[in-house]
TORBAPA-49771 format. One line per 3 residues: number of its first residue (from 1); for each residue y, x, z of C-alpha. Coordinates in nm, 4 decimals, always signed. Layout:
NUM	Y,X,Z  ...
//
This chain:
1	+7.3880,+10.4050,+10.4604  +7.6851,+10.1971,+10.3500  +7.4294,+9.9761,+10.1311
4	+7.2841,+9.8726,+10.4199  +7.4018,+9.5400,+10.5859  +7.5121,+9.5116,+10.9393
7	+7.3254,+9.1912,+11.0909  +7.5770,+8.9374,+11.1522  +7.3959,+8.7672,+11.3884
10	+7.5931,+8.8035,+11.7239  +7.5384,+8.7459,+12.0871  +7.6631,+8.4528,+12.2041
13	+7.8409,+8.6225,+12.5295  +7.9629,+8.8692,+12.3474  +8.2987,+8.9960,+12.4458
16	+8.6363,+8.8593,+12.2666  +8.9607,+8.8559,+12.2758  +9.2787,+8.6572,+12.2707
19	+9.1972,+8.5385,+11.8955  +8.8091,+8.4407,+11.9004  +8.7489,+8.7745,+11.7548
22	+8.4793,+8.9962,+11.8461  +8.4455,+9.4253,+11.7943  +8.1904,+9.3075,+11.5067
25	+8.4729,+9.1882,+11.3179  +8.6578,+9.5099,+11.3015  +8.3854,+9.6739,+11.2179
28	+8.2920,+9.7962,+10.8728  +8.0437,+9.9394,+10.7210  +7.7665,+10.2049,+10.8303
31	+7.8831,+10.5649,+10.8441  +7.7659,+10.8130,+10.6192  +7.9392,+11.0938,+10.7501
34	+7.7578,+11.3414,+10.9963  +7.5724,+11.2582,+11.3186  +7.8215,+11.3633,+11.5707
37	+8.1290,+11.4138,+11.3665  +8.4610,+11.3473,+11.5353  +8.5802,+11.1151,+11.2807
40	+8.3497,+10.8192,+11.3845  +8.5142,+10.8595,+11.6989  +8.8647,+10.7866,+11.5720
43	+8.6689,+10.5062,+11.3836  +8.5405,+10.3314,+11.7176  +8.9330,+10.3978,+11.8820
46	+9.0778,+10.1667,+11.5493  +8.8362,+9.9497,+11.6267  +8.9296,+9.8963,+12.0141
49	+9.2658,+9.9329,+11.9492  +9.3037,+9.6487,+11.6794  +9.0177,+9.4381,+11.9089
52	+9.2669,+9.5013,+12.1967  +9.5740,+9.4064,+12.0017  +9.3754,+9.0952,+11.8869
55	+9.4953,+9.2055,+11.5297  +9.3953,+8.9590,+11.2675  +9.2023,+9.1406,+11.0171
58	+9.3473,+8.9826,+10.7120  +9.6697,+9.1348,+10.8166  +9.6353,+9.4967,+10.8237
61	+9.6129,+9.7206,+10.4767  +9.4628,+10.0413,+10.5291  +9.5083,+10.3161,+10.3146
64	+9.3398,+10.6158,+10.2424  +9.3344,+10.9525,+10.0309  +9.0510,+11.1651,+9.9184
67	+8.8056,+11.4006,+10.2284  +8.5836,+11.3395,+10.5059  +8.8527,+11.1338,+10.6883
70	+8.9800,+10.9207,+10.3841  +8.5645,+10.7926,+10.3952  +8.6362,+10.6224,+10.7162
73	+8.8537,+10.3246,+10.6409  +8.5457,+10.1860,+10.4691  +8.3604,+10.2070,+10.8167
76	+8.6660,+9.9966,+11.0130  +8.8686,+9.6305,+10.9345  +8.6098,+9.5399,+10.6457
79	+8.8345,+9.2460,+10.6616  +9.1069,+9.3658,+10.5878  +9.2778,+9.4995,+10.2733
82	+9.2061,+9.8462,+10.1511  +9.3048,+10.1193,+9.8926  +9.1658,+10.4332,+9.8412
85	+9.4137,+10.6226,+9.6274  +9.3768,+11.0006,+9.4723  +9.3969,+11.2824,+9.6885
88	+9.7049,+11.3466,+9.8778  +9.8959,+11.0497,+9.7170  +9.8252,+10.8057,+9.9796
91	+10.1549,+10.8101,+10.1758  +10.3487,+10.7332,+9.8015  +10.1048,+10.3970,+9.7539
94	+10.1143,+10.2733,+10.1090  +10.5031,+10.3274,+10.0521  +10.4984,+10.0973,+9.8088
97	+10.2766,+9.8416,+9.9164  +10.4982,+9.8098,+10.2201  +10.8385,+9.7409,+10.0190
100	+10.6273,+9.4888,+9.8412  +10.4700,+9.3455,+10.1460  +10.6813,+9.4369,+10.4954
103	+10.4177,+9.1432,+10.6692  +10.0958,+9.3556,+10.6449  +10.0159,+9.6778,+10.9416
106	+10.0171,+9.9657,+10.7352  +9.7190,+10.1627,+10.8395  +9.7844,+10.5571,+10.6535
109	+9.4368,+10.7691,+10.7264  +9.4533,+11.0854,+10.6062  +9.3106,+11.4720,+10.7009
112	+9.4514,+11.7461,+10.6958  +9.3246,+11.8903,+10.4050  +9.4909,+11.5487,+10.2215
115	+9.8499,+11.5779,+10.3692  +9.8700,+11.9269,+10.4912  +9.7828,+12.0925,+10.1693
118	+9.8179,+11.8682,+9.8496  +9.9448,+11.6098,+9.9703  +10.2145,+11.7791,+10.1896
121	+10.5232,+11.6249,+10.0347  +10.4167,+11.3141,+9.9997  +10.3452,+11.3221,+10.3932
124	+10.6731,+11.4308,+10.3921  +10.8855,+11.2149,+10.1955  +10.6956,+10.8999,+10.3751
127	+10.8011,+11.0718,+10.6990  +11.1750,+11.1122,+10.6791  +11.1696,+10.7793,+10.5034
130	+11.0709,+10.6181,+10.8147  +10.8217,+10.3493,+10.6341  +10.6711,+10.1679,+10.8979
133	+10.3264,+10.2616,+10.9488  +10.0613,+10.4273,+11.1506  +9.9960,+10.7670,+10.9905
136	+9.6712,+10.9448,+11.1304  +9.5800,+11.2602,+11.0466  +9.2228,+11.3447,+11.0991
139	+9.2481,+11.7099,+11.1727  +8.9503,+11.9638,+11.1724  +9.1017,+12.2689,+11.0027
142	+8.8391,+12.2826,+10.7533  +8.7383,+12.1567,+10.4032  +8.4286,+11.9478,+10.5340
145	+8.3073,+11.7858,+10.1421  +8.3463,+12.1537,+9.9446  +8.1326,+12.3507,+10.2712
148	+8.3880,+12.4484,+10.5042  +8.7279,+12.6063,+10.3741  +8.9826,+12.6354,+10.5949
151	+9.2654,+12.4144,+10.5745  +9.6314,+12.4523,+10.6080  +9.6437,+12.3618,+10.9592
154	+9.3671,+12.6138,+11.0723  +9.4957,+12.8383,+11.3399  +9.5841,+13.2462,+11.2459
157	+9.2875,+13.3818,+11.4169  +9.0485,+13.1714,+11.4251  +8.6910,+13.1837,+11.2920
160	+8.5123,+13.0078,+11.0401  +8.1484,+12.9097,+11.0311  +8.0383,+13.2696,+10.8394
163	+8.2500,+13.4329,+11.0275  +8.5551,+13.4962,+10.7910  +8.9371,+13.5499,+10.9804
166	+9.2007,+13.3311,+10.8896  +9.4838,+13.5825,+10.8706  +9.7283,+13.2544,+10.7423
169	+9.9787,+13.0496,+10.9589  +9.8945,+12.7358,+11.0762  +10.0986,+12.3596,+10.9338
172	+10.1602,+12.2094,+11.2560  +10.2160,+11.8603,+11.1397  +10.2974,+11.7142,+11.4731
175	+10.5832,+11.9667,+11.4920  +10.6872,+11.8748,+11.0933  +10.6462,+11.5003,+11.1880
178	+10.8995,+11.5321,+11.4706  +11.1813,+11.7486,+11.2242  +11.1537,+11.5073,+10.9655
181	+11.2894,+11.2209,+11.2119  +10.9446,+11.0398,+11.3066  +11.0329,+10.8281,+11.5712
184	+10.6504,+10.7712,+11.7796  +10.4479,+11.1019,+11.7948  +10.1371,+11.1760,+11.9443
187	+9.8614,+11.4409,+11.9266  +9.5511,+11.3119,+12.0718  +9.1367,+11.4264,+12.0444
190	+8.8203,+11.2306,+11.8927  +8.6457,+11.2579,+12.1996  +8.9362,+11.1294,+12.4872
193	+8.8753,+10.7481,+12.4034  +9.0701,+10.6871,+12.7102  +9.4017,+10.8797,+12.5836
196	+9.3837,+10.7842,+12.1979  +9.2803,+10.3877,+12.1882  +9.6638,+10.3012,+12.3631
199	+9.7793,+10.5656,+12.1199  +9.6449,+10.3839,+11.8181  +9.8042,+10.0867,+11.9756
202	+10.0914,+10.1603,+12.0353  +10.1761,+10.3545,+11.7065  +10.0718,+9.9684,+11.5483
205	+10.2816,+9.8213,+11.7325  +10.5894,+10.0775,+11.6761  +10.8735,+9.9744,+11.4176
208	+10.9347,+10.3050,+11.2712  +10.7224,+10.5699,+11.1009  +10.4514,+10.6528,+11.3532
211	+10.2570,+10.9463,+11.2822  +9.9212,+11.0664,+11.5349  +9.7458,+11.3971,+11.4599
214	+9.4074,+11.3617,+11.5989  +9.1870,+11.6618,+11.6551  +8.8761,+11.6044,+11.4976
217	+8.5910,+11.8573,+11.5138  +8.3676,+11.9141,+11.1937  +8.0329,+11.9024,+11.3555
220	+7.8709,+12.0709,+11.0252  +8.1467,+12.3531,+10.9534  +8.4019,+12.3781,+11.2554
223	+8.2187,+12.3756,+11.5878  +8.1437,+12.6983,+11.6729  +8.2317,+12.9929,+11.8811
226	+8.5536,+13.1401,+11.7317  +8.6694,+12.8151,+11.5885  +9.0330,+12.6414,+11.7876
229	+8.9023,+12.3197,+11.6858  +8.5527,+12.2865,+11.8382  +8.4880,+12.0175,+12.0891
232	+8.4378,+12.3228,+12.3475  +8.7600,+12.4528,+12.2868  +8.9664,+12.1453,+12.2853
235	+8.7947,+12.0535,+12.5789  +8.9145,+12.3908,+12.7626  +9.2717,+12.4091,+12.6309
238	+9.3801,+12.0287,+12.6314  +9.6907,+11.9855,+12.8005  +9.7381,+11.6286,+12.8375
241	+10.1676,+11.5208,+12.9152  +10.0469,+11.1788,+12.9399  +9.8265,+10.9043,+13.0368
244	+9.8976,+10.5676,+12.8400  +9.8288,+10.1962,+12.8335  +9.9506,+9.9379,+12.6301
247	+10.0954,+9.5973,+12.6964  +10.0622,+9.3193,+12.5054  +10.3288,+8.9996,+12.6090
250	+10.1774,+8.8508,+12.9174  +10.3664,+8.6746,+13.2339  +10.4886,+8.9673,+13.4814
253	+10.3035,+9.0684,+13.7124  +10.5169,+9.1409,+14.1028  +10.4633,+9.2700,+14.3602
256	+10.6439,+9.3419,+14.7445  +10.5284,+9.6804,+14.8124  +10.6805,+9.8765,+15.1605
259	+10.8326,+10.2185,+15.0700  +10.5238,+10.4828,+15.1442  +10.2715,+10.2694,+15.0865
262	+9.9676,+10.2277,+14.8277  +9.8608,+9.9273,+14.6653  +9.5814,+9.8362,+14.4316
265	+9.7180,+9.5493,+14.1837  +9.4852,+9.3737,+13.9502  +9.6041,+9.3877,+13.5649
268	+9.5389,+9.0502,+13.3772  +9.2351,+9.2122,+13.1946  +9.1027,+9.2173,+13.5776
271	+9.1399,+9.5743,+13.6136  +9.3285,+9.7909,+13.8849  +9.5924,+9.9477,+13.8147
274	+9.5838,+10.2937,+13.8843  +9.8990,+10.5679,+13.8331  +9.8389,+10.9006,+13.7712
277	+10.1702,+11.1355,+13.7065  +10.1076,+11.4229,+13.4754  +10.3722,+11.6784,+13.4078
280	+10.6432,+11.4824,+13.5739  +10.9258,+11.6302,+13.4055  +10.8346,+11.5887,+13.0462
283	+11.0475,+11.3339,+12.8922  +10.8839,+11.1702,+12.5665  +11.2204,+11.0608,+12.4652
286	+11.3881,+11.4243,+12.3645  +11.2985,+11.5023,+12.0298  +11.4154,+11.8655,+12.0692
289	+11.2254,+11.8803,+12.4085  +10.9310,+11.8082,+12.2337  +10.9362,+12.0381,+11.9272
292	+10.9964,+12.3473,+12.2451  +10.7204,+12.2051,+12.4958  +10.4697,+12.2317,+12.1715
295	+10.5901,+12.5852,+12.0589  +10.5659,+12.6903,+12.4576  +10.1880,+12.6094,+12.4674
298	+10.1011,+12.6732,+12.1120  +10.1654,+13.0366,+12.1981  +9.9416,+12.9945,+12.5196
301	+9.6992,+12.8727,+12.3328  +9.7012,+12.5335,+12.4983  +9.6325,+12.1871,+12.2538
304	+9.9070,+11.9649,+12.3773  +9.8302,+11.6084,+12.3306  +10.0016,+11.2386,+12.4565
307	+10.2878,+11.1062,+12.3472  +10.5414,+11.3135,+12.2714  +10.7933,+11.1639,+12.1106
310	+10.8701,+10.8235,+12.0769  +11.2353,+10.6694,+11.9952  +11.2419,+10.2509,+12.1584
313	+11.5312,+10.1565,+11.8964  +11.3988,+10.2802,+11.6003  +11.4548,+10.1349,+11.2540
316	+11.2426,+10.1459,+10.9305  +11.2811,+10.1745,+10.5743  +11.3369,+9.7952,+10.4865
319	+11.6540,+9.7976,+10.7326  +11.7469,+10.1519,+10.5686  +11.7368,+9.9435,+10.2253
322	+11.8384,+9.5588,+10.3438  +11.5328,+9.4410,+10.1452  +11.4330,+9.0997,+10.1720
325	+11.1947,+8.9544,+10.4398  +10.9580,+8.7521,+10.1880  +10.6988,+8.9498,+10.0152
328	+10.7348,+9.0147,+9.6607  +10.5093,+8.7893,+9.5403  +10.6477,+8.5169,+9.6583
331	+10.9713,+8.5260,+9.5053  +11.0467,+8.2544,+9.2722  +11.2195,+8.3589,+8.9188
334	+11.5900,+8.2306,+9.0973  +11.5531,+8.4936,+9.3308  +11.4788,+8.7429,+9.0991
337	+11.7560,+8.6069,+8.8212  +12.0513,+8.4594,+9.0267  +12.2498,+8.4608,+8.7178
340	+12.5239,+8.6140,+8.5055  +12.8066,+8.5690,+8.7928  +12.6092,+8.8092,+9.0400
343	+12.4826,+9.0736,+8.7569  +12.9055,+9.0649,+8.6836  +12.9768,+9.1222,+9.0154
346	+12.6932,+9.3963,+9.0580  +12.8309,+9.5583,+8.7488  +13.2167,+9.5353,+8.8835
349	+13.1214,+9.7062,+9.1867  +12.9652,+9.9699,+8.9777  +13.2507,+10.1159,+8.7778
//
């Protein structure tokens, strides 16, 4: 239970990286959601991600809404600073808390009952804004905290728990994300570790508004036969475009390789490197591309997940506005009151 303290003693071999840290300082606290449930899963992948990154706590703000998957920020970064706003409001507040502060990682976690249904516009609005952030969308298709519902992004067809039909068409919020200009999108599942830790990272370390819809089976309401977001069906219909890995600035690493040849080269982490080419003629970089590969498959009935969209020289909201670089709060009163000649020339310019 959350009440209950996580020993802080620590092994002294422990693993860390670049900054001293170890994963026991991203954790948070204890889970209280369900034994098994997907969304610890995502939990763990923040954690690697930001241990990977060698993120300092103290500079991320993670921001929630109201659901199962607005619970976890509380189990991740309990370092870091936090806000758990009303439901479906959290893209508006982590909005603002960006124009006030553009030095903090914006963490947005959401589900997809909080942006897909109430909260729609603001995920929306936050979108086509481009805020810089990392929006994750915790998606199970059901209402997990009023007994199973489903939720806007359930599929037409599929099952629920007691057996009901949804006869309603599905929010695809990857496909929304990529019309409302997002410029790093990525669909990945709770239980691929492998595919959605780089994700993560790489949507932190994007300038832009990055958005990841992770499928995220309900282990109590939405993992059955019948339902399209089971671990068994994800499992059978994942189409992965993509395998990923992220780069942090290290010296560059060469090689003299003869044409037709294989070579095993050693990463810095002391791992192999090892390529595997998946789809070889989906390009990640055409937004239209995209939006057709995902209706293609949707109509297969194939999950597609990977990156799939990511623009390298996008901009954010602060360059959209010319906003200042210091945080608000550490503006002095000159700043804010340069005087009579600039409010003249501000009012000049107005008529």
């Amino acid at each position: 239970m959350t009440y209950i303290a996580k020993p802080k003693f620590q092994h002294p071999g422990i693993k860390k990286n670049a900054l001293g840290y170890s994963h026991r300082d991203y954790e948070g606290k204890i889970s209280t959601l369900c034994a098994g449930c997907g969304h610890d899963s995502i939990t763990a992948s923040i954690i690697e991600a930001c241990f990977e990154l060698s993120i300092e706590p103290h500079r991320v703000a993670k921001i929630s809404g109201i659901g199962c998957s607005s619970k976890t920020p509380d189990y991740f970064l309990g370092n870091s600073h936090g806000f758990n706003t009303v439901h479906g409001r959290m893209p508006s507040v982590l909005t603002g808390a960006n124009l006030a502060n553009r030095e903090l990682i914006y963490l947005g976690v959401s589900g997809d009952g909080d942006s897909a249904s109430i909260g729609f516009g603001q995920f929306a609005h936050a979108i086509r804004r481009g805020v810089n952030m990392a929006y994750i969308v915790e998606n199970n298709g059901v209402y997990g905290l009023t007994k199973g519902q489903f939720s806007a992004t359930a599929d037409r067809g599929s099952k629920s728990k007691k057996g009901v039909t949804n006869t309603d068409n599905p929010i695809d919020l990857v496909g929304i994300a990529l019309q409302l200009g997002a410029t790093y999108v990525a669909r990945s599942f709770s239980g691929d570790k492998k595919q959605l830790v780089p994700i993560i990272a790489g949507a932190i370390q994007h300038k832009g508004a990055a958005f990841i819809d992770v499928i995220s089976p309900c282990i109590a309401f939405n993992n059955h036969a019948g339902s399209t977001k089971s671990f068994d069906y994800v499992r059978e219909h994942n189409d992965a475009v993509n395998r990923l890995d992220v780069l942090t600035g290290r010296d560059p690493i060469e090689i003299d390789q003869d044409p037709g040849t294989v070579q095993i080269v050693e990463q810095h982490d002391g791992s192999r490197l090892a390529l595997r080419k998946i789809d070889a003629d989906y390009d990640p970089h055409d937004r239209l591309g995209a939006m057709t590969f995902l209706q293609k498959h949707s109509a297969q009935g194939q999950i597609v997940t990977g990156l799939l969209y990511v623009d390298a020289e996008a901009d954010d909201l602060h360059s959209h506005l010319n906003t200042v670089e210091r945080p608000l709060n550490r503006l002095e009163a000159a700043d804010l009151c340069p005087g009579q000649s600039v409010l003249d020339k501000i009012n000049a310019s107005l008529r």
